[in-house]
LOLUMKOL-925264 format. One record per residue: residue number from 0; chain; residue in three letters; x, y, z of N, C-alpha, C, O, CB in turn. Coordinates in nm, 3 decimals. Glycine has a CB too. Example, Ala and Ser with C-alpha at 12.3 -4.5 7.8 and 13.67 -1.06 7.14 Angstrom:
LOLUMKOL-925264
0_A_ala_1.319_-0.569_0.780_1.230_-0.450_0.780_1.320_-0.330_0.780_1.424_-0.332_0.846_1.131_-0.447_0.905
1_A_ser_1.285_-0.225_0.708_1.367_-0.106_0.714_1.290_0.003_0.787_1.341_0.114_0.804_1.408_-0.060_0.572
end
This chain:
LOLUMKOL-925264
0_A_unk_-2.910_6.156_2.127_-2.929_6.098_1.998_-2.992_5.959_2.012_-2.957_5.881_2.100_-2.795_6.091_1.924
1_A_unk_-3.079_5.934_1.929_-3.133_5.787_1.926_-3.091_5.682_1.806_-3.070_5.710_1.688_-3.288_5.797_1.922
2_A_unk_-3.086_5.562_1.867_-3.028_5.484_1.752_-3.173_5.505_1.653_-3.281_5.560_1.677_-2.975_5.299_1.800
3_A_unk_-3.123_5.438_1.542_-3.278_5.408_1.451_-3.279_5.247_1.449_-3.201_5.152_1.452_-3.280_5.479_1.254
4_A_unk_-3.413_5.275_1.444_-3.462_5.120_1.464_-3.398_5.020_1.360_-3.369_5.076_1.254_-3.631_5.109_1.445
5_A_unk_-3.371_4.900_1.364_-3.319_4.784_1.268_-3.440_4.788_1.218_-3.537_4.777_1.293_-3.261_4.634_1.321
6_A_unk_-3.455_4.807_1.075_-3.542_4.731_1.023_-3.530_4.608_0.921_-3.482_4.623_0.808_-3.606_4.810_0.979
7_A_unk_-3.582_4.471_0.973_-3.522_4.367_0.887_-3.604_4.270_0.906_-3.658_4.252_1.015_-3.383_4.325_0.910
8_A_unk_-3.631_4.169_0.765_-3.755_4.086_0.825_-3.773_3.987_0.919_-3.685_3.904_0.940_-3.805_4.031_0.746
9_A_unk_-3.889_3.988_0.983_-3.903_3.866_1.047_-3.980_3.759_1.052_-4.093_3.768_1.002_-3.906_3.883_1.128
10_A_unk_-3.956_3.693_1.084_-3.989_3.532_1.058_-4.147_3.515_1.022_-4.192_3.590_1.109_-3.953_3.433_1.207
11_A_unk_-4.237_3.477_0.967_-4.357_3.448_0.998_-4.409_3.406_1.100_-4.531_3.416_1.114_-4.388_3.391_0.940
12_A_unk_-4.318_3.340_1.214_-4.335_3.238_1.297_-4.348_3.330_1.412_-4.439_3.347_1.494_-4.224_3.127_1.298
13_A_unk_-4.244_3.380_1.397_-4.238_3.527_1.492_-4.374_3.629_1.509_-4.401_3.681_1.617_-4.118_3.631_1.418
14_A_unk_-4.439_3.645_1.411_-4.543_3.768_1.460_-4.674_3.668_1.439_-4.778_3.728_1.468_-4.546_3.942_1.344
15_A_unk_-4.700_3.506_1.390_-4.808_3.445_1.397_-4.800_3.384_1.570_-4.896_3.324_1.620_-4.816_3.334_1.266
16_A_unk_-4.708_3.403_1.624_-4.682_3.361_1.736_-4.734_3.437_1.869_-4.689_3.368_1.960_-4.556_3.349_1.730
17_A_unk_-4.795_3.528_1.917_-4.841_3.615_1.942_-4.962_3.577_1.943_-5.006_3.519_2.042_-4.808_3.704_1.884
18_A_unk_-5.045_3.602_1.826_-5.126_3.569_1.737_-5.203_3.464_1.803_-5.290_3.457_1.890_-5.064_3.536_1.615
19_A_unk_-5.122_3.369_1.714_-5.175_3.225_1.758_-5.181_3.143_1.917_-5.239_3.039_1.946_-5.089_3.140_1.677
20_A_unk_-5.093_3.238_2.005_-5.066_3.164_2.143_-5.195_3.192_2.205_-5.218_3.091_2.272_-4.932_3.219_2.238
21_A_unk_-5.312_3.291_2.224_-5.407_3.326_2.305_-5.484_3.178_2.243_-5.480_3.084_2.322_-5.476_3.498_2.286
22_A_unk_-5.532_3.160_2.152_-5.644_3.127_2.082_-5.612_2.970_2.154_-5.694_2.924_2.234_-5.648_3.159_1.894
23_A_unk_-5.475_2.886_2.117_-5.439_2.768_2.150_-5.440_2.741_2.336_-5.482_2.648_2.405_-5.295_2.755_2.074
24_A_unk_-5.362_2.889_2.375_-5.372_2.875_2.504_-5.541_2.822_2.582_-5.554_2.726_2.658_-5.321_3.018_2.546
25_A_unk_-5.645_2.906_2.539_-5.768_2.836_2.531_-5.806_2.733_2.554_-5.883_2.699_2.644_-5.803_2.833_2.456
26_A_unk_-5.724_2.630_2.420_-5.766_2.498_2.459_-5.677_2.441_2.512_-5.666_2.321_2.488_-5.810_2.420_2.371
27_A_unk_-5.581_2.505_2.602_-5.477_2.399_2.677_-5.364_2.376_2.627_-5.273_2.320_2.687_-5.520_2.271_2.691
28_A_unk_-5.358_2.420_2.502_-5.184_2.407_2.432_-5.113_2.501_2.454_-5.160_2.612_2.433_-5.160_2.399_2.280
29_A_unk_-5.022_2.493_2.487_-4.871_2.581_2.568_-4.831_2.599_2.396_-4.763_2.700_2.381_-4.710_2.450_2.710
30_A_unk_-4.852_2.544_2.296_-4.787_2.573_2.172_-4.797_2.463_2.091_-4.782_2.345_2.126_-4.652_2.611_2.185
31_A_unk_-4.824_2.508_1.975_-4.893_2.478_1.872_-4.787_2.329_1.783_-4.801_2.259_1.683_-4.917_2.640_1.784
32_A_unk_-4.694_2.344_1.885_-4.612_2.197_1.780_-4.684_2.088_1.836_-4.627_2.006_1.764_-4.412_2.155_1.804
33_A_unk_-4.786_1.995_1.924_-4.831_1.888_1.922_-4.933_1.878_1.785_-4.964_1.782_1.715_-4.887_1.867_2.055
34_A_unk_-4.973_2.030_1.782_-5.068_2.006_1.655_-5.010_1.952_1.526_-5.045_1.872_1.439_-5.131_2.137_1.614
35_A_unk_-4.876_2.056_1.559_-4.833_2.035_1.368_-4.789_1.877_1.330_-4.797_1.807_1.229_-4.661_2.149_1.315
36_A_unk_-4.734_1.859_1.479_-4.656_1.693_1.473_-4.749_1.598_1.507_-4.708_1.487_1.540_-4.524_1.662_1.586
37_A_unk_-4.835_1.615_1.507_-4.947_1.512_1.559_-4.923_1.360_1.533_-4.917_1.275_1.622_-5.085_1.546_1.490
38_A_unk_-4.911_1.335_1.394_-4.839_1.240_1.276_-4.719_1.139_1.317_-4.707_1.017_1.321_-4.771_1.339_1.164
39_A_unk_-4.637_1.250_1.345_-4.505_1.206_1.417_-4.476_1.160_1.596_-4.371_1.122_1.649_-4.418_1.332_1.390
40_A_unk_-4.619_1.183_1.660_-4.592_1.154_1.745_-4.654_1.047_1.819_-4.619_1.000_1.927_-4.585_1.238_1.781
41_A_unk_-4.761_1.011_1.737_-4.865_0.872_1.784_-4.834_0.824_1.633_-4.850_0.707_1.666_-5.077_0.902_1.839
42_A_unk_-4.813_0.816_1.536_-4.753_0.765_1.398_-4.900_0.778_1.305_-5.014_0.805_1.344_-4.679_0.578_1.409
43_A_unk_-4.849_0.749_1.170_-4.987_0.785_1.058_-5.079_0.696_1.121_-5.182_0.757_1.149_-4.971_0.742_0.871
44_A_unk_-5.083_0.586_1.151_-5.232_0.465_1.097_-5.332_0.559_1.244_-5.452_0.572_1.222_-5.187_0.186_1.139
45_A_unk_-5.276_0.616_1.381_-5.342_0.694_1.462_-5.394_0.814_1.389_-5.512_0.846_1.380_-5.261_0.727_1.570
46_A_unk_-5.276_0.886_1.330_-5.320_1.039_1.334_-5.364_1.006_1.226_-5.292_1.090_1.173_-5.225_1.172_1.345
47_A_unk_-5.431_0.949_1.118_-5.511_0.903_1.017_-5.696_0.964_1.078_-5.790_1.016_1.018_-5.477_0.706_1.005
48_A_unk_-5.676_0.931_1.192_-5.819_0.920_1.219_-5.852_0.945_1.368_-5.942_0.884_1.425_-5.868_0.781_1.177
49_A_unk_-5.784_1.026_1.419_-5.747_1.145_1.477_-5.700_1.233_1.530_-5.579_1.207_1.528_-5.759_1.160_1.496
50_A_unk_-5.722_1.390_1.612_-5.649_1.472_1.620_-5.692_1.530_1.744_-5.801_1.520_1.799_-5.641_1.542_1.512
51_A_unk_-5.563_1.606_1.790_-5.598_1.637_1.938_-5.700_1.809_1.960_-5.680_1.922_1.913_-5.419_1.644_2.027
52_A_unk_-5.776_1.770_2.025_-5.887_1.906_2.073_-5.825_1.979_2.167_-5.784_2.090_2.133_-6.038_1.866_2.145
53_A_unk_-5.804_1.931_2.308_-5.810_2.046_2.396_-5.715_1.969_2.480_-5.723_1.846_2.475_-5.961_2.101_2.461
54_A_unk_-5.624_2.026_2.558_-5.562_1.988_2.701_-5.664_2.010_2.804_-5.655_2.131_2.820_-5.431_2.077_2.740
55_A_unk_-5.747_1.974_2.877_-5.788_2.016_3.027_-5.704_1.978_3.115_-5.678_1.864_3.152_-5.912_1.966_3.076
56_A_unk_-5.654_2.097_3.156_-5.541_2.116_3.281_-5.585_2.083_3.372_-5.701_2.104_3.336_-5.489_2.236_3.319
57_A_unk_-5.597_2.035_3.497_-5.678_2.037_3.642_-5.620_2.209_3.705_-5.536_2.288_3.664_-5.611_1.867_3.773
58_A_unk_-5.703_2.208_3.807_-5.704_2.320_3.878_-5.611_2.309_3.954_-5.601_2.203_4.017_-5.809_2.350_3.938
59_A_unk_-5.524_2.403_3.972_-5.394_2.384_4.123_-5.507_2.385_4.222_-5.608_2.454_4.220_-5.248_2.547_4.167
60_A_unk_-5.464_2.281_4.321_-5.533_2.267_4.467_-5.514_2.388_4.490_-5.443_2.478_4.445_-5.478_2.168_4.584
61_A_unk_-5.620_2.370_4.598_-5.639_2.515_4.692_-5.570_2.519_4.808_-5.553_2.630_4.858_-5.783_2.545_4.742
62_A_unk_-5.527_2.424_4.863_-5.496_2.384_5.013_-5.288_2.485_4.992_-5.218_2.486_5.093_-5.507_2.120_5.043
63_A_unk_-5.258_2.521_4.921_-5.167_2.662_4.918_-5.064_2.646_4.978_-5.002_2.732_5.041_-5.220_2.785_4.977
64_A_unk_-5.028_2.493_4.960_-4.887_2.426_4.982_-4.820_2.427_4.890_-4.875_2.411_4.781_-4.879_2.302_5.018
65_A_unk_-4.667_2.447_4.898_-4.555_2.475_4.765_-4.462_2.356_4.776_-4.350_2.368_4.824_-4.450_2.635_4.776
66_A_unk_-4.502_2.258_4.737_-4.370_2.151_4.756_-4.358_2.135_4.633_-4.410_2.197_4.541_-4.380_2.002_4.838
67_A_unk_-4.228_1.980_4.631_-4.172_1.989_4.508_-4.283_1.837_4.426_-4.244_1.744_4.356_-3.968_1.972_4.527
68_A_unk_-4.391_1.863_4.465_-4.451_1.747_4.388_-4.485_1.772_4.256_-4.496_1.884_4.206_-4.566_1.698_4.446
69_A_unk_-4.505_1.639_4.190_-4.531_1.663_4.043_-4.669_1.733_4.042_-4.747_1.705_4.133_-4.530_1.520_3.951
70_A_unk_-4.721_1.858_3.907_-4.842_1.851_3.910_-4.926_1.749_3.851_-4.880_1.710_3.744_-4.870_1.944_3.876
71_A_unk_-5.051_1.685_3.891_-5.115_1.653_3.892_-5.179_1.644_3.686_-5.204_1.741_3.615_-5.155_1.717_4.012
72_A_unk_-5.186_1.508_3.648_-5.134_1.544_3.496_-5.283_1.556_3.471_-5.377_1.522_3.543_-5.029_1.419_3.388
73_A_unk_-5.280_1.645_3.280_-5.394_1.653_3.253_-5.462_1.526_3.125_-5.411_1.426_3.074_-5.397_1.800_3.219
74_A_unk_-5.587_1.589_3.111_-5.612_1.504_2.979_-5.687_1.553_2.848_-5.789_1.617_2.824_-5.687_1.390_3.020
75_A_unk_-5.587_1.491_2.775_-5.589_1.499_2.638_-5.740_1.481_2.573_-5.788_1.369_2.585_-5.492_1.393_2.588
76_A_unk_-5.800_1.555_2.522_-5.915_1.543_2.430_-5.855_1.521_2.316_-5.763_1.593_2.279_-6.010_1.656_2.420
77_A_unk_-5.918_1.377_2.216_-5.917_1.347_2.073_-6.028_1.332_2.010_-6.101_1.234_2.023_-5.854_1.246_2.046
78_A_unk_-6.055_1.449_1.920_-6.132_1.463_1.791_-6.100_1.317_1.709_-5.989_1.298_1.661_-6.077_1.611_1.700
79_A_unk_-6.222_1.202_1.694_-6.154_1.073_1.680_-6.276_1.038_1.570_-6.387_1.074_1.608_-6.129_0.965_1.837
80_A_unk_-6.269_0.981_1.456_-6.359_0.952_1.322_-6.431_0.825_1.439_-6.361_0.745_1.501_-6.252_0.888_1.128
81_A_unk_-6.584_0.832_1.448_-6.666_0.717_1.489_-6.619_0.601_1.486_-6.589_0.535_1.586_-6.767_0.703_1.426
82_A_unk_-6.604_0.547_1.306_-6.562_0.394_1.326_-6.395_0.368_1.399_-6.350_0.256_1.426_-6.568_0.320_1.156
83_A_unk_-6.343_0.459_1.414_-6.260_0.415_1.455_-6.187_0.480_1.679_-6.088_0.489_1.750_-6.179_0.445_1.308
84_A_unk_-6.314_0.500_1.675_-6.280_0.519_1.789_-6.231_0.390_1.888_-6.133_0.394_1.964_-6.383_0.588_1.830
85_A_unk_-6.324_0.275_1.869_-6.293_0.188_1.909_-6.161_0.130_1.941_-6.118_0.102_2.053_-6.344_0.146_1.857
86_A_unk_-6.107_0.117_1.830_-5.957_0.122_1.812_-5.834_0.197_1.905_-5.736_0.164_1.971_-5.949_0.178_1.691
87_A_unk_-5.911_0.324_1.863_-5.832_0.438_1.934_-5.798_0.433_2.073_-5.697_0.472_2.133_-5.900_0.555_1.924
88_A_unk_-5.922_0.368_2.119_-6.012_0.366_2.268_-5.927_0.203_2.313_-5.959_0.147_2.417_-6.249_0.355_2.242
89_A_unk_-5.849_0.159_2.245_-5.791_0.035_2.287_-5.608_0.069_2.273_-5.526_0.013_2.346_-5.860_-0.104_2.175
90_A_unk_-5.582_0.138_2.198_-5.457_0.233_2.189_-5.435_0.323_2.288_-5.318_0.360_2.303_-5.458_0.312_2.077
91_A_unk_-5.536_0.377_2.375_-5.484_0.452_2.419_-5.354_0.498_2.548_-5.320_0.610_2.587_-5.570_0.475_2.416
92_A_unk_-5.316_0.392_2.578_-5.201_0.325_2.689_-5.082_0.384_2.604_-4.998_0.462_2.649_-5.195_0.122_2.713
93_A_unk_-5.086_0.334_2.472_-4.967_0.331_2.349_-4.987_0.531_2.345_-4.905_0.607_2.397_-5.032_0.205_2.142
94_A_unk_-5.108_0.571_2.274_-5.091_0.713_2.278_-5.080_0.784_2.404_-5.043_0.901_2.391_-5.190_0.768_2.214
95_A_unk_-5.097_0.753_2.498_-5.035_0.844_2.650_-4.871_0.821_2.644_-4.791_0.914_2.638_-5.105_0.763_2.835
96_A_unk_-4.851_0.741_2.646_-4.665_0.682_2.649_-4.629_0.782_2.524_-4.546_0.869_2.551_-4.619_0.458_2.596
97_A_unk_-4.664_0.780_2.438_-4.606_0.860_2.322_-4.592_1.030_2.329_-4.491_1.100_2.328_-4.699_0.827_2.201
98_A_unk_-4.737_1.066_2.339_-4.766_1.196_2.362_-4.670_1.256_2.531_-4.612_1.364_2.522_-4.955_1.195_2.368
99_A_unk_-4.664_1.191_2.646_-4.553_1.186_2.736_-4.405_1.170_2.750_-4.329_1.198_2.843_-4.578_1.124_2.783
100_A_unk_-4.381_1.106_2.609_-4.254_1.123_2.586_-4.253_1.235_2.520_-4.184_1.327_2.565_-4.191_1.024_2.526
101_A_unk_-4.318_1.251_2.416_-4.283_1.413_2.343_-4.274_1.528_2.454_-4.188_1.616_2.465_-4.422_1.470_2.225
102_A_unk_-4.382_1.503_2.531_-4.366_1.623_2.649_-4.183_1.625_2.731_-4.105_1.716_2.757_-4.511_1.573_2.799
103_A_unk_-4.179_1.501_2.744_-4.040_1.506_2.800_-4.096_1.438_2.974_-4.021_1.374_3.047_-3.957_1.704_2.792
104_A_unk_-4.221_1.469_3.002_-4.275_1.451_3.164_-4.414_1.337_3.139_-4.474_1.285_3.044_-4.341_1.642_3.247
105_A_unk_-4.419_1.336_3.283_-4.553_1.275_3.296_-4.674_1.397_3.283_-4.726_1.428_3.390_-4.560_1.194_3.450
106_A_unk_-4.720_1.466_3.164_-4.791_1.574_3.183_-4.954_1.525_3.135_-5.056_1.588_3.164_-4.718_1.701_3.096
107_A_unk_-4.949_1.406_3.062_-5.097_1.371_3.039_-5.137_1.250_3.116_-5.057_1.157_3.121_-5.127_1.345_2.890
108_A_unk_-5.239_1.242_3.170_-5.286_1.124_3.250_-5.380_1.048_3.206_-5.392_0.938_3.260_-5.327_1.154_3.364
109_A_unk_-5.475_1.085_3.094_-5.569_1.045_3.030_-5.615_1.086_2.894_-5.570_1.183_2.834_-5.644_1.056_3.099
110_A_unk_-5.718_0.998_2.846_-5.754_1.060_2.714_-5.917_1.000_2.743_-5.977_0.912_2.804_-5.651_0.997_2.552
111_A_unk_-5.939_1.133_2.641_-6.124_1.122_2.639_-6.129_1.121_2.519_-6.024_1.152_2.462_-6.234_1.246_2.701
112_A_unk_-6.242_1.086_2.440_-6.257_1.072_2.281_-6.420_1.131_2.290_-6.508_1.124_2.376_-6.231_0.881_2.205
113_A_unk_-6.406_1.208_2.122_-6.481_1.305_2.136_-6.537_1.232_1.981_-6.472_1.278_1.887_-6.412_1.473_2.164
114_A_unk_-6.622_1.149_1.948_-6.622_1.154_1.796_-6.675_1.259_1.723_-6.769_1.328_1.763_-6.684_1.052_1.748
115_A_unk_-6.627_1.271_1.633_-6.692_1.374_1.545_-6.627_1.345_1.388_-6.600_1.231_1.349_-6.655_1.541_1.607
116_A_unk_-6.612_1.439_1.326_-6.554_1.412_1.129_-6.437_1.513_1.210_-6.452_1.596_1.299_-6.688_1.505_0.920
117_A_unk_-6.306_1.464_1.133_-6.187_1.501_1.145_-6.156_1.629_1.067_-6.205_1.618_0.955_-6.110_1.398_1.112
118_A_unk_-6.101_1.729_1.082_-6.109_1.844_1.013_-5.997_1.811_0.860_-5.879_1.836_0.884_-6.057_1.980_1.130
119_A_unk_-6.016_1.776_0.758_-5.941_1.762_0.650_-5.887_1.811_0.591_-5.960_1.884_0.524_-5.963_1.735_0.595
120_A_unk_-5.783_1.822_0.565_-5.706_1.911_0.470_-5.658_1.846_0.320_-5.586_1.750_0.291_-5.573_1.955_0.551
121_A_unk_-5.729_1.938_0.243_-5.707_1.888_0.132_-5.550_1.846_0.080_-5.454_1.921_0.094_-5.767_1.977_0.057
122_A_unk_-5.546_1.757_0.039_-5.425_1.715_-0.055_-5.335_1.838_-0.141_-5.430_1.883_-0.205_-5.494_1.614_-0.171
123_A_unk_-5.271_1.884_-0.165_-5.220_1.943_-0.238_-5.271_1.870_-0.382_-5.310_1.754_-0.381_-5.082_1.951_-0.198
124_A_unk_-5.267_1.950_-0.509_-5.344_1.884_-0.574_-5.176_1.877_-0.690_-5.110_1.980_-0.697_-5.521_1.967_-0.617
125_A_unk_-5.123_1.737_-0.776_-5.018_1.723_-0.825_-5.027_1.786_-0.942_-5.125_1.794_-1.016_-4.981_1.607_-0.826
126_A_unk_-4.879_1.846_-0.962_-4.874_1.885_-1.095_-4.895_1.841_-1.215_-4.931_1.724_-1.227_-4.798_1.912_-1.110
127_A_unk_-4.878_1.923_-1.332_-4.891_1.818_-1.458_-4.753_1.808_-1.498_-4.670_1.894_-1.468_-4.989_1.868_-1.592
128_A_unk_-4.728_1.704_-1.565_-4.570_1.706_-1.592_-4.516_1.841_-1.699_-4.591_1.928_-1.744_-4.528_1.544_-1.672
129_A_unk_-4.386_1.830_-1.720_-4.303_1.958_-1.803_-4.382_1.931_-1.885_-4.457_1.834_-1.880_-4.139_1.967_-1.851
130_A_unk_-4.373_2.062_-2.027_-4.372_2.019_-2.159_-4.251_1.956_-2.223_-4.142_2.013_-2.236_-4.405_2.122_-2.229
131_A_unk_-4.285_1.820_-2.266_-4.159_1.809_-2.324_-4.091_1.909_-2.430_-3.978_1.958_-2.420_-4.166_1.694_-2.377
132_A_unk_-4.136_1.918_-2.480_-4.076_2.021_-2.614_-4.005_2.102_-2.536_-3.892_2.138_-2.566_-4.191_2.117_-2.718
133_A_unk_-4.074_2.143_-2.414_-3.944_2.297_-2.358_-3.825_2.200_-2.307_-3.708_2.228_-2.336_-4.012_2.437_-2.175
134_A_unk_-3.862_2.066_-2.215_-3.759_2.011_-2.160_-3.687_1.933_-2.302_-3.602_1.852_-2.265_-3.809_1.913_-2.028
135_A_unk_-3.700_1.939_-2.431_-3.599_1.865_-2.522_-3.536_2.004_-2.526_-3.430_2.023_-2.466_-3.652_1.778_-2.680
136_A_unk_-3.602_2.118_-2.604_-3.527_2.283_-2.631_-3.394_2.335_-2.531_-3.305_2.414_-2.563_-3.660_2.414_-2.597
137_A_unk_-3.418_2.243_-2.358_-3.318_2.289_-2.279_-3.208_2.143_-2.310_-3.088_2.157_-2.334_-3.380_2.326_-2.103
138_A_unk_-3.256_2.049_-2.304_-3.185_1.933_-2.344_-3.092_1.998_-2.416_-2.993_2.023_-2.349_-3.257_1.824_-2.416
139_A_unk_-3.086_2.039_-2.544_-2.998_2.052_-2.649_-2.934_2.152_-2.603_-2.816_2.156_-2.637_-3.048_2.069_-2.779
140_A_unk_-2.991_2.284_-2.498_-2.848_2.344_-2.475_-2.795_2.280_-2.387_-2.803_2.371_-2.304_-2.836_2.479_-2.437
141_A_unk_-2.730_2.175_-2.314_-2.660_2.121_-2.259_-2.576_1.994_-2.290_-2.585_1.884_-2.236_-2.715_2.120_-2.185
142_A_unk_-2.469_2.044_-2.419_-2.429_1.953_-2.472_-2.280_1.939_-2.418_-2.192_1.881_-2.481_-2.455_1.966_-2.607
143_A_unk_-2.264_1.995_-2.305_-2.137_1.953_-2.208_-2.138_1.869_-2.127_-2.045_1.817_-2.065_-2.090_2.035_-2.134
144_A_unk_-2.337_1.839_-2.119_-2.300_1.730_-2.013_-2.330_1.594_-2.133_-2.409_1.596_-2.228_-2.423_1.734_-1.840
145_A_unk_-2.242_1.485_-2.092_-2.228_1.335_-2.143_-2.338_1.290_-2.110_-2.434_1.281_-2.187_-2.119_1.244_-2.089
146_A_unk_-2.334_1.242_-1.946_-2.453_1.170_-1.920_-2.588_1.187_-1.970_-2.660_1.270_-1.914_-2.467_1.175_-1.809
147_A_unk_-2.627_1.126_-2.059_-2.781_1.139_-2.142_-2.874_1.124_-2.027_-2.937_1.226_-1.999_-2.820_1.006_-2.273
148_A_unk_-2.896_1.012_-1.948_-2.994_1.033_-1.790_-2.968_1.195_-1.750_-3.053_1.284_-1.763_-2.920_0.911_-1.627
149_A_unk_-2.881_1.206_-1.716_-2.840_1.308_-1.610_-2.881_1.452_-1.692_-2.895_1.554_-1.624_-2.657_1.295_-1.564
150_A_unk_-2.902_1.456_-1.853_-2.893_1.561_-1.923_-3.049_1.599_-1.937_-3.086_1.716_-1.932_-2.810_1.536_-2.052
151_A_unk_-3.160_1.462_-1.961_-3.269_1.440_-1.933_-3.322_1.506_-1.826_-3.402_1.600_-1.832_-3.277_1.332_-1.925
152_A_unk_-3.269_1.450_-1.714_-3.328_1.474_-1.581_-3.361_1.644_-1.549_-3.475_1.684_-1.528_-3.217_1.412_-1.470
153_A_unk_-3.248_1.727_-1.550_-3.169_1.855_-1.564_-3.290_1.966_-1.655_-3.337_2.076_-1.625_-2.999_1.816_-1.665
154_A_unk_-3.314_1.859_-1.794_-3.391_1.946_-1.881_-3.536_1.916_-1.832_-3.632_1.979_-1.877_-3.366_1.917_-2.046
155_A_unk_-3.546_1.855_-1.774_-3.705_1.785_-1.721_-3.741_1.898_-1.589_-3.851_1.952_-1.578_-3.688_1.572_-1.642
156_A_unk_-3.625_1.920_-1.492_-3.575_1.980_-1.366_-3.597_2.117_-1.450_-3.693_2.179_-1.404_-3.406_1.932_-1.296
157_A_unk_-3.553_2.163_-1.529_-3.575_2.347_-1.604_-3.712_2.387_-1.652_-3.765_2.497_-1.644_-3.480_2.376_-1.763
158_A_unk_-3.763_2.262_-1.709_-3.935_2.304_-1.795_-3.994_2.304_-1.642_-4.089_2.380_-1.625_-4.038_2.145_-1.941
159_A_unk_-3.967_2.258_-1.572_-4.063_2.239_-1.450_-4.031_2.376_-1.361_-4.131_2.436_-1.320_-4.027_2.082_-1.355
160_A_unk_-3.940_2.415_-1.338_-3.885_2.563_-1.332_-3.967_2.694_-1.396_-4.022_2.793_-1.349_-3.751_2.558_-1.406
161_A_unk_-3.945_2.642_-1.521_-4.000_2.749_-1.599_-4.122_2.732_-1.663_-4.170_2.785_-1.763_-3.920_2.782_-1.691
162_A_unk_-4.162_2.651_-1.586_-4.337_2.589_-1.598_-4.423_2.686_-1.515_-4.535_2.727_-1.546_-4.367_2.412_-1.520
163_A_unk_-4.348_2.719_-1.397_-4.389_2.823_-1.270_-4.336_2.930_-1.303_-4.346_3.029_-1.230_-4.343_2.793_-1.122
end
């Protein structure tokens, strides 16, 4: 007898993962969180104006000795906006220390800058506010709560609900 398969969903993360590991592996990323955290890991006024391209790994020596030495670190390519490479190009001591701590190791040894236009992602574009009229219509059914702020807020919090 065979069991039957579980069927139950899974993660997005789970089957884009697969997916996405050949393409990144490519350019040297073991995985795709330096990309997402980029922001968080050299801080905004850097990742403002730019973003990382490629790891180039070095080649394991040939000479086919197994000790316990560190490997040999690689370097970081940054996709970096022109005017501000300069900058970047004077930071970069500050972004190796950073990007090396996220690793946890000494795994980057350098950075090269590549200028080019930064790939942009549009803004999310902001909503328009509730209608009031729906957020007064829910207002009035909530005449248990006292707090007038708090009753506001709530009916403001429902049109926007039921705006979507």
């Amino acid at each position: 007898m065979t069991k039957p398969s579980r069927s139950f969903p899974r993660p997005l993360s789970e089957l884009l993962s697969a997916t996405l590991s050949d393409a990144l592996k490519s350019q040297g990323f073991a995985s795709a969180e330096i990309l997402a955290r980029w922001a968080d890991i050299v801080g905004p006024e850097v990742a403002a104006h730019s973003e990382p391209m490629k790891i180039n790994w070095p080649r394991p020596n040939s000479s086919g000795t197994l000790g316990d030495e560190a490997p040999e670190p690689a370097t970081l390519v940054l996709r970096v906006e022109g005017p501000a490479a300069l900058e970047i190009q004077h930071l970069s001591a500050v972004i190796l220390e950073r990007v090396n701590r996220f690793f946890g190791w000494q795994a980057i040894g350098s950075i090269a800058l590549r200028q080019a236009p930064l790939r942009r992602r549009e803004p999310p574009k902001p909503l328009a506010p509730p209608d009031p009229a729906i957020a007064a219509r829910i207002a009035e059914g909530l005449p248990e709560i006292k707090d007038e702020d708090l009753r506001q807020a709530l009916a403001r919090l429902g049109a926007a609900i039921k705006r979507k």
